[in-house]
Every structure is written in structure tokens, then in C-alpha cells.
CHARMM-style PDB file with segment names, atoms N, HN, CA, C and O in Angstrom:
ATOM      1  N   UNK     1       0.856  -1.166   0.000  1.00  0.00      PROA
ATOM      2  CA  UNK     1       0.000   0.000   0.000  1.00  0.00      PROA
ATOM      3  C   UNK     1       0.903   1.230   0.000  1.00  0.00      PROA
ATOM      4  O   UNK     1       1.696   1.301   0.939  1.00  0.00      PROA
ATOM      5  N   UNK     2       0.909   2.181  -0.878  1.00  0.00      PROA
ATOM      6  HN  UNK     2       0.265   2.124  -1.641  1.00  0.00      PROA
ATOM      7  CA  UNK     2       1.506   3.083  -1.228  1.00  0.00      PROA
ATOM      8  C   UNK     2       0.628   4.288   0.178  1.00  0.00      PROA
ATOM      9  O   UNK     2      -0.202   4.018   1.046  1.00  0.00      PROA
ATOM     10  N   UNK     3       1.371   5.691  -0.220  1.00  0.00      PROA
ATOM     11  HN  UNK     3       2.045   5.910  -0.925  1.00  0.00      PROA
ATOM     12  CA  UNK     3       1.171   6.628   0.614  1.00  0.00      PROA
ATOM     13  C   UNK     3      -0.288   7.102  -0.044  1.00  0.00      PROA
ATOM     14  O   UNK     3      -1.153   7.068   0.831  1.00  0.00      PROA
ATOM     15  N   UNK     4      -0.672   7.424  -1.005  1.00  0.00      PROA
ATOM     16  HN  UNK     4       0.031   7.452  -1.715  1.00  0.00      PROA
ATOM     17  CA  UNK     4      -1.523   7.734  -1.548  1.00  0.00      PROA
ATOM     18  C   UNK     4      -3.000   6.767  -0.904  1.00  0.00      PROA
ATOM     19  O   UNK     4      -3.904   7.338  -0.295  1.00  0.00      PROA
ATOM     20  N   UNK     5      -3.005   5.290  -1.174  1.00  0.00      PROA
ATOM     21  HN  UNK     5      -2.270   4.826  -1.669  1.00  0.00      PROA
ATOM     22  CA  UNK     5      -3.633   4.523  -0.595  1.00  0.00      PROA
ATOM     23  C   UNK     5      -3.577   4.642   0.850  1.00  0.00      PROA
ATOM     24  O   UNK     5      -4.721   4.278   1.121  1.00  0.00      PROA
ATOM     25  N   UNK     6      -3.112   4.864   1.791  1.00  0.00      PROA
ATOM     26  HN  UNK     6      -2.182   5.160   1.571  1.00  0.00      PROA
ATOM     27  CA  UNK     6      -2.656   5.151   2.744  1.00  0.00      PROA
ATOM     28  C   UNK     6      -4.084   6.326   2.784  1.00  0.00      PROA
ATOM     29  O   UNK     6      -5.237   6.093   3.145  1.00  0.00      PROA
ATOM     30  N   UNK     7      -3.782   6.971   2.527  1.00  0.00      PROA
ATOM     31  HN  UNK     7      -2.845   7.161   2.234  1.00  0.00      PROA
ATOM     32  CA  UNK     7      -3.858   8.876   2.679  1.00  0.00      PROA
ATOM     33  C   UNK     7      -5.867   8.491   2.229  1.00  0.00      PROA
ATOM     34  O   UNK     7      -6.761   9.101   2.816  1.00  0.00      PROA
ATOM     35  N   UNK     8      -6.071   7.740   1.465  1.00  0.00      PROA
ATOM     36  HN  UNK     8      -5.345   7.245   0.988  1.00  0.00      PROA
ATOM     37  CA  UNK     8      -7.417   7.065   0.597  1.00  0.00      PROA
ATOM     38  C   UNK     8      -8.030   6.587   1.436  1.00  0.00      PROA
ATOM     39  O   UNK     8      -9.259   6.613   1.378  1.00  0.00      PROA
ATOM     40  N   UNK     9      -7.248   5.892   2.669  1.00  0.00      PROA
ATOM     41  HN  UNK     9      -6.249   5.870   2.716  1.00  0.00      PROA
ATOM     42  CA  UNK     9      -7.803   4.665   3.153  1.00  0.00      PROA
ATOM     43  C   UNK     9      -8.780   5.232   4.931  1.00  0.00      PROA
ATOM     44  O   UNK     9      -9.799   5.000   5.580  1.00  0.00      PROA
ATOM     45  N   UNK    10      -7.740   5.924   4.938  1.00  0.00      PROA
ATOM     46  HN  UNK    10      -6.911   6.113   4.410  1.00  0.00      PROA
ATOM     47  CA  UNK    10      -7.949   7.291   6.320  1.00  0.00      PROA
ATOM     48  C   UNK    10      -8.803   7.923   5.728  1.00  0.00      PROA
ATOM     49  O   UNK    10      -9.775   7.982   6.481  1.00  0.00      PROA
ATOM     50  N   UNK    11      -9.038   8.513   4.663  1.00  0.00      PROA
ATOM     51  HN  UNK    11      -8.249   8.464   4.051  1.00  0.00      PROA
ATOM     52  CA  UNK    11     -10.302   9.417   4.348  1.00  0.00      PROA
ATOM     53  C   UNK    11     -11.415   8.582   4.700  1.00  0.00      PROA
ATOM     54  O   UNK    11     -12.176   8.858   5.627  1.00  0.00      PROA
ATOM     55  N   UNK    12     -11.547   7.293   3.779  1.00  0.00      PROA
ATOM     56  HN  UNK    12     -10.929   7.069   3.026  1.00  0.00      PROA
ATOM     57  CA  UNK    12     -12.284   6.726   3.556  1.00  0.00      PROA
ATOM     58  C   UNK    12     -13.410   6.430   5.506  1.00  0.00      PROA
ATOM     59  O   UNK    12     -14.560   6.576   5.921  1.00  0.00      PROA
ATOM     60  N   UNK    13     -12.202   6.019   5.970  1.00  0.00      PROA
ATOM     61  HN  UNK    13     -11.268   5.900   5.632  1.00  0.00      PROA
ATOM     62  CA  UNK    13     -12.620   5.827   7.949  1.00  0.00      PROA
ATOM     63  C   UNK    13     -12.994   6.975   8.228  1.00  0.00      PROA
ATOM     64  O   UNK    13     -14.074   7.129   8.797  1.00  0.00      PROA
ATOM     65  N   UNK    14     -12.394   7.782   7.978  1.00  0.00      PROA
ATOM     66  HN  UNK    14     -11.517   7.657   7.515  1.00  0.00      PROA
ATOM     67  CA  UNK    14     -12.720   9.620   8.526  1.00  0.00      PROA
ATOM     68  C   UNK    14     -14.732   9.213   8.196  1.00  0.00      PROA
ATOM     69  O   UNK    14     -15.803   8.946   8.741  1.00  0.00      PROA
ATOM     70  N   UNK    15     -14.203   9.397   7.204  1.00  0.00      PROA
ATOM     71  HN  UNK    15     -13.333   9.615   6.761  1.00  0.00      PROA
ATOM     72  CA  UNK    15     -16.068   9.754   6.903  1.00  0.00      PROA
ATOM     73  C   UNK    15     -16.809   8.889   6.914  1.00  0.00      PROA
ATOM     74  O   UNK    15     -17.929   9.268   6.573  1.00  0.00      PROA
ATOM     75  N   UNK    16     -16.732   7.553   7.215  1.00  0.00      PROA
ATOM     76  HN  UNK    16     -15.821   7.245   7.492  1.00  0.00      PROA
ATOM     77  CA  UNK    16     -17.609   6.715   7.704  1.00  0.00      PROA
ATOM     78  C   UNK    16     -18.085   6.651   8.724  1.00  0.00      PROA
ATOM     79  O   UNK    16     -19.217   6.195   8.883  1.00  0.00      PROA
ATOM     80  N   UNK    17     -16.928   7.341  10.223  1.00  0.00      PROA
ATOM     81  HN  UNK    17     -16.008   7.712  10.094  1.00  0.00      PROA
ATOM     82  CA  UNK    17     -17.025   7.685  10.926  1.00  0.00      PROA
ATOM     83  C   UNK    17     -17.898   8.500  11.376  1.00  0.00      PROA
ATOM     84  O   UNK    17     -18.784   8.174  12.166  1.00  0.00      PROA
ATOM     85  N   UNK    18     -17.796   9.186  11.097  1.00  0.00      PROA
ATOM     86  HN  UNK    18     -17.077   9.451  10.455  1.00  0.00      PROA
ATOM     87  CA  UNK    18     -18.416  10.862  10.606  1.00  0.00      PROA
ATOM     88  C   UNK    18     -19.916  10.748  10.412  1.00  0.00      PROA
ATOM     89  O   UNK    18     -20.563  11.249  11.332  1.00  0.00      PROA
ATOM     90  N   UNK    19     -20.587  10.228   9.470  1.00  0.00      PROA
ATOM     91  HN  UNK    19     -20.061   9.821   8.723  1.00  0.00      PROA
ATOM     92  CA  UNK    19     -21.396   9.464   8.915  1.00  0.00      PROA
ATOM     93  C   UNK    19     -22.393   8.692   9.741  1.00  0.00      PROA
ATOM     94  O   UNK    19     -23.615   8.839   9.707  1.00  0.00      PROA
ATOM     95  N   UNK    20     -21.588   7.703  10.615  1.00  0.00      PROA
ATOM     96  HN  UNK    20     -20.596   7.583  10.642  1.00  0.00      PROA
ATOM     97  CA  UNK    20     -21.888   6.723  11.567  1.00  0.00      PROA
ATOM     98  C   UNK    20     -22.359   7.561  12.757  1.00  0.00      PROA
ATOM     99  O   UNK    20     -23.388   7.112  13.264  1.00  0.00      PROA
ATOM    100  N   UNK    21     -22.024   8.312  13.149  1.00  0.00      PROA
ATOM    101  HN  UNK    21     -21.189   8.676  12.738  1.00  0.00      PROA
ATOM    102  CA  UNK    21     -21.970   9.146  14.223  1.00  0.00      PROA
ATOM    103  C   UNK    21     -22.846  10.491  13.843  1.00  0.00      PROA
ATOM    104  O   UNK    21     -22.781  11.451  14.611  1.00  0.00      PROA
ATOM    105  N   UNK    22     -23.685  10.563  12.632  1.00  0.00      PROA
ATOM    106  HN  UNK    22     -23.738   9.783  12.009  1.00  0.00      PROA
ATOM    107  CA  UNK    22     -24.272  11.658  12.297  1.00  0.00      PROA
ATOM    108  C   UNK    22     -25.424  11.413  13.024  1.00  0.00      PROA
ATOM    109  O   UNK    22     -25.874  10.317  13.359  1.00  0.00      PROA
ATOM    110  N   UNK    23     -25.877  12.540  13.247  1.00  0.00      PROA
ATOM    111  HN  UNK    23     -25.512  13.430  12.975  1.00  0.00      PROA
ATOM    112  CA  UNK    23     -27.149  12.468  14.631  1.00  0.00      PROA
ATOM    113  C   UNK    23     -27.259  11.855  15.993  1.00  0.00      PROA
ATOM    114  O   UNK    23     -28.253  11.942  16.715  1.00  0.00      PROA
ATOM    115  N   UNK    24     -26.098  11.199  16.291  1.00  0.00      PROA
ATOM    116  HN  UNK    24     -25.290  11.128  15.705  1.00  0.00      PROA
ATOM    117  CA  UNK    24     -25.943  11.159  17.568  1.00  0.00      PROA
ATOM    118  C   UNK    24     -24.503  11.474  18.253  1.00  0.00      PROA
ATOM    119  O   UNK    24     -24.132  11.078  19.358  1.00  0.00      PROA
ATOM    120  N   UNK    25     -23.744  12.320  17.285  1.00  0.00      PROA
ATOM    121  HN  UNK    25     -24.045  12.641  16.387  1.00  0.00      PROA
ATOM    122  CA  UNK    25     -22.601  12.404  17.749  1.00  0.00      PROA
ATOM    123  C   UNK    25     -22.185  13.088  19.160  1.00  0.00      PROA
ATOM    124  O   UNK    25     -22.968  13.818  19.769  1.00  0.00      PROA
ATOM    125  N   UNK    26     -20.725  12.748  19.676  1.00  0.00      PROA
ATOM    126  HN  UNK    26     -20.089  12.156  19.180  1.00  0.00      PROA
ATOM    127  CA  UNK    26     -20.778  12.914  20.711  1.00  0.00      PROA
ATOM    128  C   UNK    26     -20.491  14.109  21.265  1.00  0.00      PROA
ATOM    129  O   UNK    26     -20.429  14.958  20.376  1.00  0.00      PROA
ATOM    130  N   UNK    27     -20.266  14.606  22.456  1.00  0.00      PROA
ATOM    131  HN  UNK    27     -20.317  13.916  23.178  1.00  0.00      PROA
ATOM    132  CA  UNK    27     -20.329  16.163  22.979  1.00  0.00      PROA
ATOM    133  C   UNK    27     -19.364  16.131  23.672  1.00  0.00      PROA
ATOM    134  O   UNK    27     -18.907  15.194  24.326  1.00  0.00      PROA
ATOM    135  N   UNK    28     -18.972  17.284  23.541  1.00  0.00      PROA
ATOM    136  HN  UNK    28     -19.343  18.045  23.010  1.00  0.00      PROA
ATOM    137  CA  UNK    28     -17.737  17.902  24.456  1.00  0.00      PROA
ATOM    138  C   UNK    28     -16.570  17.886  23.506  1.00  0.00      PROA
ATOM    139  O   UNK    28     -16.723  17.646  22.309  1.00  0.00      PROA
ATOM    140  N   UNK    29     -15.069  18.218  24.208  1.00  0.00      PROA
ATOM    141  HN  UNK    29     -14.944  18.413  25.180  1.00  0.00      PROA
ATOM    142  CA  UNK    29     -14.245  18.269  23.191  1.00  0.00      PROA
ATOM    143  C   UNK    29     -13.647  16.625  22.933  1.00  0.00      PROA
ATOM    144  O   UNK    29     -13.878  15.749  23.767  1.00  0.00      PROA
ATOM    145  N   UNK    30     -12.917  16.372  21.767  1.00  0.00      PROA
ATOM    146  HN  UNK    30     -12.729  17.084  21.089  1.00  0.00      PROA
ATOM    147  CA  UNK    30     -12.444  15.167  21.263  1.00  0.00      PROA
ATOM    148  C   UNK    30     -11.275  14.942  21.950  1.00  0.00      PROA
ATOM    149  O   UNK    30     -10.538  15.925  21.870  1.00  0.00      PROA
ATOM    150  N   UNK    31     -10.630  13.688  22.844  1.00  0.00      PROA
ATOM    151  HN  UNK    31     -11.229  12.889  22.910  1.00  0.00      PROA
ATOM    152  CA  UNK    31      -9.648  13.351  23.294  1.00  0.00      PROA
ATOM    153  C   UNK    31      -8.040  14.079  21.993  1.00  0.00      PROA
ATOM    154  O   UNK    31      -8.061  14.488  20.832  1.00  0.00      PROA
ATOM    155  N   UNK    32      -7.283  13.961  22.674  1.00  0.00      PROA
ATOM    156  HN  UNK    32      -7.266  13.628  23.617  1.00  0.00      PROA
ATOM    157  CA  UNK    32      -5.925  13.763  21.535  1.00  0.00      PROA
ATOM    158  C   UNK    32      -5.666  13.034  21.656  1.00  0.00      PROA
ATOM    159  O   UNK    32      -5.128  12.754  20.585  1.00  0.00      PROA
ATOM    160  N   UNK    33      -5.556  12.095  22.383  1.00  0.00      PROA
ATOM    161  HN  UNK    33      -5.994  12.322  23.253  1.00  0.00      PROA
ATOM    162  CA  UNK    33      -4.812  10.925  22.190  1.00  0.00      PROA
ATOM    163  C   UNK    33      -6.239   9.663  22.233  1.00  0.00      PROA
ATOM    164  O   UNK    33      -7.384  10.117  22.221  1.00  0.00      PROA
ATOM    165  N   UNK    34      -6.085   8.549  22.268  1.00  0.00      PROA
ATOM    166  HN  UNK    34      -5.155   8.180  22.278  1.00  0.00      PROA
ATOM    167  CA  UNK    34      -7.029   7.460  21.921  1.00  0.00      PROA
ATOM    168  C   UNK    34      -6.536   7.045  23.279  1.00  0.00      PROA
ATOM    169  O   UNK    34      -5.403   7.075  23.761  1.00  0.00      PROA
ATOM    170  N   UNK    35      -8.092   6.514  23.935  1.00  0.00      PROA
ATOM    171  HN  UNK    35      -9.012   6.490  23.543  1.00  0.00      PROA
ATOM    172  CA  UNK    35      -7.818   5.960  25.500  1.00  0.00      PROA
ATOM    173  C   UNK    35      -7.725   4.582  25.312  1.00  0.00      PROA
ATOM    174  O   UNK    35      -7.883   3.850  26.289  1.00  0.00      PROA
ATOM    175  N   UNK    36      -7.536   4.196  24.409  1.00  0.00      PROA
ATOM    176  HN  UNK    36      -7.408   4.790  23.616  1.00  0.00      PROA
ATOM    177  CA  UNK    36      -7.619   2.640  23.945  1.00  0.00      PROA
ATOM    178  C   UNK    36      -6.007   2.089  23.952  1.00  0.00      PROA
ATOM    179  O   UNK    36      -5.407   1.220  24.584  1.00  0.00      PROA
ATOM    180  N   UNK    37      -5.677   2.970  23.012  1.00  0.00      PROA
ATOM    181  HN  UNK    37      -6.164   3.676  22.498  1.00  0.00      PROA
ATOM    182  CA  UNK    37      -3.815   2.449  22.681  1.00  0.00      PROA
ATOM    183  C   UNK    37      -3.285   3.664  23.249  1.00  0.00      PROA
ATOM    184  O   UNK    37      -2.458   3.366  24.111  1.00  0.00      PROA
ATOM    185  N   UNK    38      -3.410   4.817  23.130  1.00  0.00      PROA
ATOM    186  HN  UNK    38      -4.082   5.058  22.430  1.00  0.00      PROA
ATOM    187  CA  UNK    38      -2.809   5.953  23.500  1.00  0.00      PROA
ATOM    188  C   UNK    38      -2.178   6.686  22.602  1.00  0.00      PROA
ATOM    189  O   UNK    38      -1.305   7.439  23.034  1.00  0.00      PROA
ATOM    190  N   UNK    39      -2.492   6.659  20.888  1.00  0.00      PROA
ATOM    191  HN  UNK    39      -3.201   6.047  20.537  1.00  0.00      PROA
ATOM    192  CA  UNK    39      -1.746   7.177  19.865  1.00  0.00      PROA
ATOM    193  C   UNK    39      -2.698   8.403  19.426  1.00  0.00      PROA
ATOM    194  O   UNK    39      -3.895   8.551  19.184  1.00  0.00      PROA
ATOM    195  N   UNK    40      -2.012   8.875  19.440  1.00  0.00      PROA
ATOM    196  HN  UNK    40      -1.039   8.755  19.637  1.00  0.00      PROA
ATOM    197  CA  UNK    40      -2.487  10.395  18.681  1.00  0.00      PROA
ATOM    198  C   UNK    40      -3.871  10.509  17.647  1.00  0.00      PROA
ATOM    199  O   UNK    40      -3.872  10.083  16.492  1.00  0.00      PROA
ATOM    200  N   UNK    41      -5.058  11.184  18.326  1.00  0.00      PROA
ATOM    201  HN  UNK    41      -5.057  11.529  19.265  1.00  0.00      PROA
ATOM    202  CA  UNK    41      -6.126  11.175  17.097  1.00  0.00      PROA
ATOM    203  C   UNK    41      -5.432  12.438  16.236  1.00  0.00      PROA
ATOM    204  O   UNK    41      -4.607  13.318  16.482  1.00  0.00      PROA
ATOM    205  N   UNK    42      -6.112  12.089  15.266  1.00  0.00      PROA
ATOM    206  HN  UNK    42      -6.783  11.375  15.066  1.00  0.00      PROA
ATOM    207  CA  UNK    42      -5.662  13.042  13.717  1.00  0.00      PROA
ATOM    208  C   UNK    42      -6.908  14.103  14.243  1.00  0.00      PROA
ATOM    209  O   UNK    42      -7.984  13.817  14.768  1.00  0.00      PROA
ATOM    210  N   UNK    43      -6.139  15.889  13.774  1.00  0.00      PROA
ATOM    211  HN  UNK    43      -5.265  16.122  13.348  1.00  0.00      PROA
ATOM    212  CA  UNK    43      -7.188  16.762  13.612  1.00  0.00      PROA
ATOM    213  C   UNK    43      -8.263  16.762  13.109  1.00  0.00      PROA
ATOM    214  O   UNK    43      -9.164  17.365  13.692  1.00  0.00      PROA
ATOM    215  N   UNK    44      -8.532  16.089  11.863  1.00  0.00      PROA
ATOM    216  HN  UNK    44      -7.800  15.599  11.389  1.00  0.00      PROA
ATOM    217  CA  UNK    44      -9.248  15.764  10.821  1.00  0.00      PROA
ATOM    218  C   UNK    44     -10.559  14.999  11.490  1.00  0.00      PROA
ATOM    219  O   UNK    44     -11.713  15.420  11.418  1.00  0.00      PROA
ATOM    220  N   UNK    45     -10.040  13.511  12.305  1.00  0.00      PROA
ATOM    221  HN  UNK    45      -9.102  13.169  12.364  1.00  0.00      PROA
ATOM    222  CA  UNK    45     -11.177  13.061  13.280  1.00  0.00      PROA
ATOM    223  C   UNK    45     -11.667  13.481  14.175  1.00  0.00      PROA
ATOM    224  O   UNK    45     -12.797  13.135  14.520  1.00  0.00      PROA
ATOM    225  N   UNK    46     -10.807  14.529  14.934  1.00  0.00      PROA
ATOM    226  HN  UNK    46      -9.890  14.810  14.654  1.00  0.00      PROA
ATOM    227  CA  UNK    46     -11.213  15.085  15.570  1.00  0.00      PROA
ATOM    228  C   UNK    46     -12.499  16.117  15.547  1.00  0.00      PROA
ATOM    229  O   UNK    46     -13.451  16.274  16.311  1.00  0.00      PROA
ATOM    230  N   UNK    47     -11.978  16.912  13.996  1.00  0.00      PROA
ATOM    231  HN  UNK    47     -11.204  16.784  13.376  1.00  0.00      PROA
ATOM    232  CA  UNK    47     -13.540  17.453  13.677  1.00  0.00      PROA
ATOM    233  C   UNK    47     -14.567  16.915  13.265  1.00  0.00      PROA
ATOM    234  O   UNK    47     -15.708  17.173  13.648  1.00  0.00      PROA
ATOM    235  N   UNK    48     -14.239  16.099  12.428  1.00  0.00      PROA
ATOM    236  HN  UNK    48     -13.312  15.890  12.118  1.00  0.00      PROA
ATOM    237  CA  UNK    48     -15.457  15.194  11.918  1.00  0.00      PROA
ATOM    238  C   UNK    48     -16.270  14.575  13.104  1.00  0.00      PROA
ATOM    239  O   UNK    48     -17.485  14.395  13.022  1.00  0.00      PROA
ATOM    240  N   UNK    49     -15.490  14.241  14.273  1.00  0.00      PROA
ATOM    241  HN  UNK    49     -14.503  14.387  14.339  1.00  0.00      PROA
ATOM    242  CA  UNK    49     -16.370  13.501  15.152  1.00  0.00      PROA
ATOM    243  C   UNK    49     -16.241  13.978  16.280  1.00  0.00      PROA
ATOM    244  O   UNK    49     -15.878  13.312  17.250  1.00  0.00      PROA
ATOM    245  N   UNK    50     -16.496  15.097  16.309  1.00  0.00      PROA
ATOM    246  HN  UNK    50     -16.791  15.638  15.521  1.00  0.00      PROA
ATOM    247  CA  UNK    50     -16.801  16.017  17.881  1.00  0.00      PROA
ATOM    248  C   UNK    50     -16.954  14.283  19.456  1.00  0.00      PROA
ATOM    249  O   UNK    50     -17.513  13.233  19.772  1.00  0.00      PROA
ATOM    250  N   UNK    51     -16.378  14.860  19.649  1.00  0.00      PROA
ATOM    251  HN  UNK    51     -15.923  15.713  19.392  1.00  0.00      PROA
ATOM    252  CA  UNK    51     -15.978  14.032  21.490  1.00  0.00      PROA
ATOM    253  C   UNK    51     -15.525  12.533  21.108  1.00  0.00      PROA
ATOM    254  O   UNK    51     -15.838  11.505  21.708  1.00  0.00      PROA
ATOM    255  N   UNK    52     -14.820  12.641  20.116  1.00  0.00      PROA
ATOM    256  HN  UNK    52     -14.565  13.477  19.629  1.00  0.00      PROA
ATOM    257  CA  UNK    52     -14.092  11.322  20.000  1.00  0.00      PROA
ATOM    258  C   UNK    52     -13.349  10.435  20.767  1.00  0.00      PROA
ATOM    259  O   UNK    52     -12.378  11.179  20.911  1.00  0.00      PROA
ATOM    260  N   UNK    53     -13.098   9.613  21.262  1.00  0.00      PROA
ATOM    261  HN  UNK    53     -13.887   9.010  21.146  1.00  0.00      PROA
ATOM    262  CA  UNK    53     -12.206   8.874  22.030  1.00  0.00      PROA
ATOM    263  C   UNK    53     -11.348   8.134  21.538  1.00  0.00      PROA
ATOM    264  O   UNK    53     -10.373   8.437  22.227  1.00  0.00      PROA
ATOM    265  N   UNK    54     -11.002   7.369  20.832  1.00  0.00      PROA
ATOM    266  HN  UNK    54     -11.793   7.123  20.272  1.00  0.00      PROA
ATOM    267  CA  UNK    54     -10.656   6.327  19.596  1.00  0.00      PROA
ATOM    268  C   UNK    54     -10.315   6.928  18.895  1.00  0.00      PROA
ATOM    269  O   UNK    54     -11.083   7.774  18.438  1.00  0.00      PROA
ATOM    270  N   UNK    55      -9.072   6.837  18.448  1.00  0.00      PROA
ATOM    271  HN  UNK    55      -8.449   6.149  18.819  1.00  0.00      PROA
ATOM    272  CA  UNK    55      -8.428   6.166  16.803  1.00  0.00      PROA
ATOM    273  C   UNK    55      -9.167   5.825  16.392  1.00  0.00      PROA
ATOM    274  O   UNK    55      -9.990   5.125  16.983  1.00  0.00      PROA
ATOM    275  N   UNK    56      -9.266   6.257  14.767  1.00  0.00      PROA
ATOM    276  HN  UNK    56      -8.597   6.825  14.287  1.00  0.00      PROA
ATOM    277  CA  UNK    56     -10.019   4.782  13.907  1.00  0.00      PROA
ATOM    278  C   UNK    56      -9.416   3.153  14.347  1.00  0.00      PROA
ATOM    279  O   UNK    56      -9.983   2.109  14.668  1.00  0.00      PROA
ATOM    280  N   UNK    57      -8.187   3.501  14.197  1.00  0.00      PROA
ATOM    281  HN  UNK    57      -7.727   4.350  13.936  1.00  0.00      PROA
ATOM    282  CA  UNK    57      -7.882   1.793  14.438  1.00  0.00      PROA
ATOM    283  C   UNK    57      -8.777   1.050  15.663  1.00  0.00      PROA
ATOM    284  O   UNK    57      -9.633   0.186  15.474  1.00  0.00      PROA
ATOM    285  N   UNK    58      -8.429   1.517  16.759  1.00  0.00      PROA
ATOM    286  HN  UNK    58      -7.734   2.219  16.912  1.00  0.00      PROA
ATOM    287  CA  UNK    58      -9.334   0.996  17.713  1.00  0.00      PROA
ATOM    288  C   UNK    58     -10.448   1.249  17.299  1.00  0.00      PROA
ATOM    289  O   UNK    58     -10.983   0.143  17.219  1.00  0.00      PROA
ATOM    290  N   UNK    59     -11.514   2.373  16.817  1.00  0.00      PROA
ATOM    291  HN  UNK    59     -11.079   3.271  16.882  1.00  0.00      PROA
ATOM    292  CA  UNK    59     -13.008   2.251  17.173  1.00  0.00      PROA
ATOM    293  C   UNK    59     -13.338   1.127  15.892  1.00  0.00      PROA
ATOM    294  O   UNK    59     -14.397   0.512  16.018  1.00  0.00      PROA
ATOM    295  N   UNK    60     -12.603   0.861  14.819  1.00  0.00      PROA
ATOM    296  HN  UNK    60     -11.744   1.361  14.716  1.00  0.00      PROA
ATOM    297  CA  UNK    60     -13.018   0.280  14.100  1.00  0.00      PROA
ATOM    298  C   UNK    60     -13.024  -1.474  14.212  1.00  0.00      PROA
ATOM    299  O   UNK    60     -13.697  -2.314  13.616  1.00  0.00      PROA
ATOM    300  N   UNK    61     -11.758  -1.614  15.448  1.00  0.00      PROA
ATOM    301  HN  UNK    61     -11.211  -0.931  15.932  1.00  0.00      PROA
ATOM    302  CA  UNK    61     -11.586  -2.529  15.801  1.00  0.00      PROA
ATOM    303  C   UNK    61     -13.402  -3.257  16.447  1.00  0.00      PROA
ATOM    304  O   UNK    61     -14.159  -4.119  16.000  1.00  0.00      PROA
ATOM    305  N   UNK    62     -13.441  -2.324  17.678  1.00  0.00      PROA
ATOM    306  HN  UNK    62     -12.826  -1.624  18.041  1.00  0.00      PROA
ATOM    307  CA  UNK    62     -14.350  -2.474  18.890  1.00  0.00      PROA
ATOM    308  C   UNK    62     -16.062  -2.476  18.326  1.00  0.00      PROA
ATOM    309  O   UNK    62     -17.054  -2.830  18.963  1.00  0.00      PROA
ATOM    310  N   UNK    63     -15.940  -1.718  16.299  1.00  0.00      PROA
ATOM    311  HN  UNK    63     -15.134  -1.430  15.782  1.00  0.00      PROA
ATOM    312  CA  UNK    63     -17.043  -1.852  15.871  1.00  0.00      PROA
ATOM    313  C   UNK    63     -17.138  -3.340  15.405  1.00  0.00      PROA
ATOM    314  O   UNK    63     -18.264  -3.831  15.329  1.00  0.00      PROA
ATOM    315  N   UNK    64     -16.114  -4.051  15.106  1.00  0.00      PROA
ATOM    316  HN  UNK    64     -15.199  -3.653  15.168  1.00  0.00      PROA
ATOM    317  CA  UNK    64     -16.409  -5.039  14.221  1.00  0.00      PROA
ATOM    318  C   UNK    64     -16.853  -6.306  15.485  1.00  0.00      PROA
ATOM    319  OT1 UNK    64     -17.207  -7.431  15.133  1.00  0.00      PROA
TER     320      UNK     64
END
């Protein structure tokens, strides 16, 4: 997987996310870091998903 795919693949979670979470999203401000692993959320998720907790990696994990 190239950087491009990479860069495709994160959009792609961003807004599913986003999406998933439309009309009941959560409140308050979005963690920075993920309370799951402890790695850095991206700005990007952060807006898309107001009071985030999770990385995609983890929330996508904990969805499946």
C-alpha cells in the first residue's frame, strides 16, 4: 500500500465515521490521544467527530 492509498484509506474511515456518528454524535471536546492504545487522534477526526475517544484503528476494531 503506497502513501496515496494510505492517505485514501484514512479518508475513507474519517467519513464513515463521521457518517456513523451523524445524529448522535458525541459532545464535548475530542480526546488527543485514543484511551484505547494511547496514539495520537488526527485533527481531521477530531472534527469530523466532535468528542471522540478512539483512533479509527481501535473504534473500528471495537465496531467489528
Amino acid at each position: 500500500m503506497d502513501a496515496a492509498d494510505l492517505a485514501q484509506e484514512t479518508e475513507r474511515l474519517i467519513r464513515e465515521q463521521a457518517l456513523a456518528c451523524s445524529g448522535s454524535a458525541g459532545s464535548g471536546e475530542s480526546n488527543t490521544h485514543c484511551e484505547k492504545c494511547g496514539e495520537p487522534i488526527p485533527e481531521a477526526r477530531r472534527q469530523a467527530v466532535p468528542g471522540c475517544r478512539y483512533c479509527i484503528k481501535c473504534q473500528t476494531e471495537m465496531e467489528q
